[in-house]
FIRO-17149 format. One record per residue (C-alpha): residue number from 1; residue in three letters; x, y, z. Coordinates in Angstrom, 1 decimal, always signed. Each point is the difference from the previous one (the first is absolute). Example, Ala and Ser with C-alpha at 12.3 -4.5 7.8 and 13.67 -1.06 7.14 Angstrom:
<recs>
1, Ala, +12.3, -4.5, +7.8
2, Ser, +1.4, +3.4, -0.7
</recs>
This chain:
<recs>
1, Unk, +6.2, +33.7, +19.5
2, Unk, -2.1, +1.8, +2.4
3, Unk, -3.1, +2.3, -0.1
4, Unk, +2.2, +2.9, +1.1
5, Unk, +2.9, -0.9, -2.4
6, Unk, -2.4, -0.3, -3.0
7, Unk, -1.4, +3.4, +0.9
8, Unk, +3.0, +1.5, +0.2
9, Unk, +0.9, -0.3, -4.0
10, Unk, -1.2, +2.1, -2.5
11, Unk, -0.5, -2.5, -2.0
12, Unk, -0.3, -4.0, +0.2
13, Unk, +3.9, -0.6, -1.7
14, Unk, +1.9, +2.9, +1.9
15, Unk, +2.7, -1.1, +1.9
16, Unk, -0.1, +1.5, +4.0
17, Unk, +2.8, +1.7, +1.2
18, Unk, +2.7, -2.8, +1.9
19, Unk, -1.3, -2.9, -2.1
20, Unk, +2.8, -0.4, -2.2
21, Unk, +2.5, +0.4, +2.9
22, Unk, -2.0, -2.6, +2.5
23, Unk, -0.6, -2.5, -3.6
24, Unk, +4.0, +0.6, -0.4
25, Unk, +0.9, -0.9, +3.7
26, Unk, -2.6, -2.7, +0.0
27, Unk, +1.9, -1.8, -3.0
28, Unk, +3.4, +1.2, +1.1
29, Unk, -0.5, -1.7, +3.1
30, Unk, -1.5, -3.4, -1.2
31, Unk, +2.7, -0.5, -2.1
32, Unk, +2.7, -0.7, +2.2
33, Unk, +2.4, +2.2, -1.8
34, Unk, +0.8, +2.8, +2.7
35, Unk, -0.4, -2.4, +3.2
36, Unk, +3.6, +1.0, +1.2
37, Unk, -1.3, +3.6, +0.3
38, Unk, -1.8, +1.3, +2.7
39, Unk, -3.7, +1.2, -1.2
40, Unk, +1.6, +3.2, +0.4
41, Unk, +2.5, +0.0, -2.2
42, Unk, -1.9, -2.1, -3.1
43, Unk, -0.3, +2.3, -2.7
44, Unk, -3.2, +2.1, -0.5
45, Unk, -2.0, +0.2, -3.1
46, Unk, +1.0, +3.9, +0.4
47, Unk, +3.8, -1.0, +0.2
48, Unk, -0.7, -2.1, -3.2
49, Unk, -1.8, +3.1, -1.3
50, Unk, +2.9, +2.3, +1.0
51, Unk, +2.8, -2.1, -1.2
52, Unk, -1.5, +0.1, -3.5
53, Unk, -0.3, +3.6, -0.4
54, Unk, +3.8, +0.2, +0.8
55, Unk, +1.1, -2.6, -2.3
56, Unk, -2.0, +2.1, -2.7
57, Unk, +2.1, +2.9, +1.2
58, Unk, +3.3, -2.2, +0.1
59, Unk, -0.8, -0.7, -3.7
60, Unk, -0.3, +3.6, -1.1
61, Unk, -3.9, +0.4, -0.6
62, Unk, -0.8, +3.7, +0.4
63, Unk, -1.3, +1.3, +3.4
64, Unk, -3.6, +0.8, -1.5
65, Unk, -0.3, -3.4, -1.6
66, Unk, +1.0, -1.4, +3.7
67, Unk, -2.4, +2.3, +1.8
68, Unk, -2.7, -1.0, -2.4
69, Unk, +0.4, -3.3, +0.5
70, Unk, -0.1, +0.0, +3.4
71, Unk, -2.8, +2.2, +0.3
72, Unk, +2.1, +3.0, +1.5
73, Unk, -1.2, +3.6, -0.9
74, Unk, +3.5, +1.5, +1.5
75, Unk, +3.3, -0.5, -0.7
76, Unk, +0.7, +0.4, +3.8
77, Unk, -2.3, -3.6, +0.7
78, Unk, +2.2, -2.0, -2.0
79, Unk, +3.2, +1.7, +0.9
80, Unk, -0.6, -1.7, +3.2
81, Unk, -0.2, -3.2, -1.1
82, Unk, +3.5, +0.2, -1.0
83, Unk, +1.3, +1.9, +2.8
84, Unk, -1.6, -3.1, +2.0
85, Unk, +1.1, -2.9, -1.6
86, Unk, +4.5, +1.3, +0.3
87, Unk, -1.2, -0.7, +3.8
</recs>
């Protein structure tokens, strides 16, 4: 990790904003599993993210249990997600 990375956290275990979606295409990738995609249409650890907030929703969980979850202070954010994902 560099000097500017380490700098950058507020403290030595935080986890920097894009890790978990470069960690997540890193993996994706080495495993062979979406080679007949193009890069572009592999799915992202925020599609991952988004399909498991509307699965909760599919399954009947209440919106403010949902939005909690996903760290969503309005109703509107999540609302999205959904609106999204019928695309």
């Amino acid at each position: 990790m560099s000097a500017k990375a380490r700098a950058a956290k507020p403290h030595p275990f935080a986890v920097l904003p894009q890790y978990l979606s470069k960690q997540l295409s890193k993996y994706r990738d080495a495993s062979g599993a979406y080679d007949h995609l193009t890069k572009e249409q592999r799915p992202t650890f925020h599609d991952i993210r988004a399909l498991g907030i509307l699965m909760y929703y599919k399954a009947g969980y209440p919106v403010e249990y949902i939005m909690a979850l996903a760290g969503h202070a309005k109703s509107a954010t999540t609302g999205t997600i959904w609106k999204d994902m019928k695309k």
